[in-house]
C-alpha positions in Angstrom: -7.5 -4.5 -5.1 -6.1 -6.7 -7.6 -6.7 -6.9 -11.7 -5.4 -8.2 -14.6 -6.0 -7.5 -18.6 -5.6 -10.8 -20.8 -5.8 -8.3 -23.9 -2.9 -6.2 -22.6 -1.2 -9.0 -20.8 -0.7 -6.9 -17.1 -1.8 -7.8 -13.3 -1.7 -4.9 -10.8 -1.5 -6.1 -7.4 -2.5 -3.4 -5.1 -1.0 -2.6 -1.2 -3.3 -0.9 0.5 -1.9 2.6 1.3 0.1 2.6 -1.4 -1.8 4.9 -3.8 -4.2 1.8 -4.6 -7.5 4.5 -5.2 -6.3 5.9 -7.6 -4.2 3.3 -9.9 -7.6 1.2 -9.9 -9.2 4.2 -10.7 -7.3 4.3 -13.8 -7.1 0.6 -14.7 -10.7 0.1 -14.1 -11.4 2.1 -17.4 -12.7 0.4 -20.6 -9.7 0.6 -22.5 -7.1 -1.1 -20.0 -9.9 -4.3 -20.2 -9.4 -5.6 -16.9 -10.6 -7.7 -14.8 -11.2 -8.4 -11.1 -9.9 -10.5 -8.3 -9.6 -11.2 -4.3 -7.5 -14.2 -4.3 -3.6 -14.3 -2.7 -1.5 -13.5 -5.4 0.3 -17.4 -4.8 -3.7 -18.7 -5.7 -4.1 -16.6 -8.6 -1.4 -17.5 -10.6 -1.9 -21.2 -9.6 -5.2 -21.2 -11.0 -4.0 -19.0 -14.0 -0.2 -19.9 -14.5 -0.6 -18.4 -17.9 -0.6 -14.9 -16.2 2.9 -15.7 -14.9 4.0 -14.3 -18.7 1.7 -11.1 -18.2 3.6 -7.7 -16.9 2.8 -7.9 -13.1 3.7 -4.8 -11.3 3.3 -2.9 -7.7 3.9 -0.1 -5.3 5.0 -0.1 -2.1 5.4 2.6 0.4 7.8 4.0 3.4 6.7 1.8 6.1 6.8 5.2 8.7 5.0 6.8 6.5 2.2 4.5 5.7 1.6 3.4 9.2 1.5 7.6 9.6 -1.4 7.2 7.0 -3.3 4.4 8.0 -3.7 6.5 11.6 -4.6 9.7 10.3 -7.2 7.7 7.7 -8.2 5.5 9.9 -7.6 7.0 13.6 -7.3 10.3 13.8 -9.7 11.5 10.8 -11.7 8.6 10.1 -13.5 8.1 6.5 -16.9 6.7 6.5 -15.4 3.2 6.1 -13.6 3.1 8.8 -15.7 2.3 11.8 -17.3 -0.5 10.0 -14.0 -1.8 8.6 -11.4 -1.4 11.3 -12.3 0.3 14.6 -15.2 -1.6 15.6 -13.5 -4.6 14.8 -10.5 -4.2 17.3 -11.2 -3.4 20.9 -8.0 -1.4 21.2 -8.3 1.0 19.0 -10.4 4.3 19.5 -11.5 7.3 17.6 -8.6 9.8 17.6 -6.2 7.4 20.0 -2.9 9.3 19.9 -0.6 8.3 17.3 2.2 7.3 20.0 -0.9 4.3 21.0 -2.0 3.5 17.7 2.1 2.5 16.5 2.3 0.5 19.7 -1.1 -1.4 19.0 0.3 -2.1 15.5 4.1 -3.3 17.0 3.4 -5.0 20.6 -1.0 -6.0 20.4 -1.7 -9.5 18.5 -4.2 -7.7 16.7 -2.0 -5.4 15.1 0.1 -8.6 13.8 0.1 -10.1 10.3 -2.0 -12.7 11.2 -4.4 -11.5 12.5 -4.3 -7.3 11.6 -6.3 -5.5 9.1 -4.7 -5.0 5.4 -4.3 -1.6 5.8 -0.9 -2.3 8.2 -0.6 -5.6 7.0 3.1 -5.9 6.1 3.2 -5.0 2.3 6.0 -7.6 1.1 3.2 -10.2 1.8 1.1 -9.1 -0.9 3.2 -10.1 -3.3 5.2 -13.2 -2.2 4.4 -16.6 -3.9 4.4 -19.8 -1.6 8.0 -19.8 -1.6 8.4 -16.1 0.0 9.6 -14.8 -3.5 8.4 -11.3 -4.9 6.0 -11.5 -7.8 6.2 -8.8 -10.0 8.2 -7.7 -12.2 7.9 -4.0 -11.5 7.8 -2.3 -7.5 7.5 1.1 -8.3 7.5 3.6 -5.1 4.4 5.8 -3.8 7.5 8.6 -3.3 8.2 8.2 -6.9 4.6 7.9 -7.8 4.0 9.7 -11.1 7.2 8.8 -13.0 6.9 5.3 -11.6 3.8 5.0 -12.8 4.3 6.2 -15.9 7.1 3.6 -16.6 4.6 0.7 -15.7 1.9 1.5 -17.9 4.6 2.4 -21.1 5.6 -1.2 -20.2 2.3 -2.1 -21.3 1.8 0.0 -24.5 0.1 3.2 -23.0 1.6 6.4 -22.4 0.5 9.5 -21.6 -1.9 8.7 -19.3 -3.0 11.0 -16.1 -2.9 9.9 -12.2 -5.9 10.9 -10.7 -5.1 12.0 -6.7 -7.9 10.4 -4.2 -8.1 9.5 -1.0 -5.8 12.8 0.3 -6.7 14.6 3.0 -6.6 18.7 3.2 -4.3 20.2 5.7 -2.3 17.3 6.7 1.1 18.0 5.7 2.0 14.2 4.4 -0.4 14.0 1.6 0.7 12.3 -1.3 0.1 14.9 -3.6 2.5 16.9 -1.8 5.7 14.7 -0.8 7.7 15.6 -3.7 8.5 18.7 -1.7 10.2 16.9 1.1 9.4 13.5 0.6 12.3 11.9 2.8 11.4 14.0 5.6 7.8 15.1 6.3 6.5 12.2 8.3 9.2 12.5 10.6 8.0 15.3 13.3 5.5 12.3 14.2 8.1 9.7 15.2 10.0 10.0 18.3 13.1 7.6 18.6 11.1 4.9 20.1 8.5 5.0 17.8 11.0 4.7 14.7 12.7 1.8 16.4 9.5 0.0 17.0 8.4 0.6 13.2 11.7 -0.8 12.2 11.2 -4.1 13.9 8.0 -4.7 13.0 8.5 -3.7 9.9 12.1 -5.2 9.3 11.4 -7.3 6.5 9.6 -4.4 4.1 12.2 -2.4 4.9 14.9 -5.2 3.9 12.7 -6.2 0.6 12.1 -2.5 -0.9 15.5 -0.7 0.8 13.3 1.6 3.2 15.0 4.0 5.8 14.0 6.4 8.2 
């Protein structure tokens, strides 16, 4: 979930649940010239330092909201991935566990740490530290600013007018990220009780530091 363009001097470093489909989807074409790879960020541009000149940019998301969508993704409406990649691998979680259970998996279990979690609630500030604990890239746009953050990235780069695709959204659930401009502080909300938002903002204490998160 992370490229780079020597021709066009840019490295993307995707966060999983943080519109990452579709901005690959749109890097990935032939004109953007990119190029693939799985190392830690830290690695990369150890091996590479020349790519510490390139445009490196990001997008995080509200950490309530993106554990909201890792559940419904992953828990409550699983794609086909999903029992391969994450429920068969953790004896804790279930299909369709309760939302209230999958949060305190992710805050309380040792599997639902950093350490030893899956990416997909992984805390997202770790994607893009170096060794040192210092943020990468140059840009962090926001997934509730998506299209005009977007935008900005790529014209930082020499393109504009280029179109965001919308994948990986899910019909009737009210949080889809084609649809949070409506209410985009507010909609996950009816899913958290007060407990649930405290417990989000402890684990979570640091994202929501880095990128200025609140309920």
């Amino acid at each position: 979930e992370k490229l780079f363009s020597k021709e066009n001097k840019f490295l993307y470093i995707g966060v999983p649940k943080a519109a990452t489909r579709s901005i690959l989807s749109v890097l990935r074409n032939d004109k953007f010239g990119t190029s693939e790879f799985n190392d830690p960020i830290s690695h990369h541009l150890e091996k590479n330092p020349s790519h510490k000149d390139f445009f490196i940019f990001s997008f995080v998301r509200n950490p309530w909201s993106r554990i909201l969508s890792t559940w419904k993704n992953k828990i409550a409406m699983p794609n086909e991935e999903a029992p391969r990649m994450i429920i068969d691998r953790f004896d804790e979680l279930y299909y369709n566990m309760p939302f209230e259970e999958f949060v305190n998996f992710v805050c309380d279990s040792e599997f639902g740490s950093d350490k030893l979690g899956d990416r997909h609630w992984t805390s997202q500030h770790l994607f893009l530290e170096d060794k040192q604990g210092n943020l990468v890239p140059d840009f962090i746009g926001r997934l509730e600013n998506l299209e005009v953050d977007f935008s900005h990235a790529l014209s930082e780069i020499g393109f504009e007018n280029v179109s965001l695709p919308w994948l990986n959204t899910r019909k009737g659930w009210s949080s889809d990220s084609k649809t949070m401009s409506a209410d985009s502080k507010n909609y996950y909300r009816e899913y958290y009780t007060p407990e649930l938002e405290r417990k989000i903002s402890e684990r979570y204490k640091a994202d929501i530091s880095f990128f200025n998160y609140e309920f």
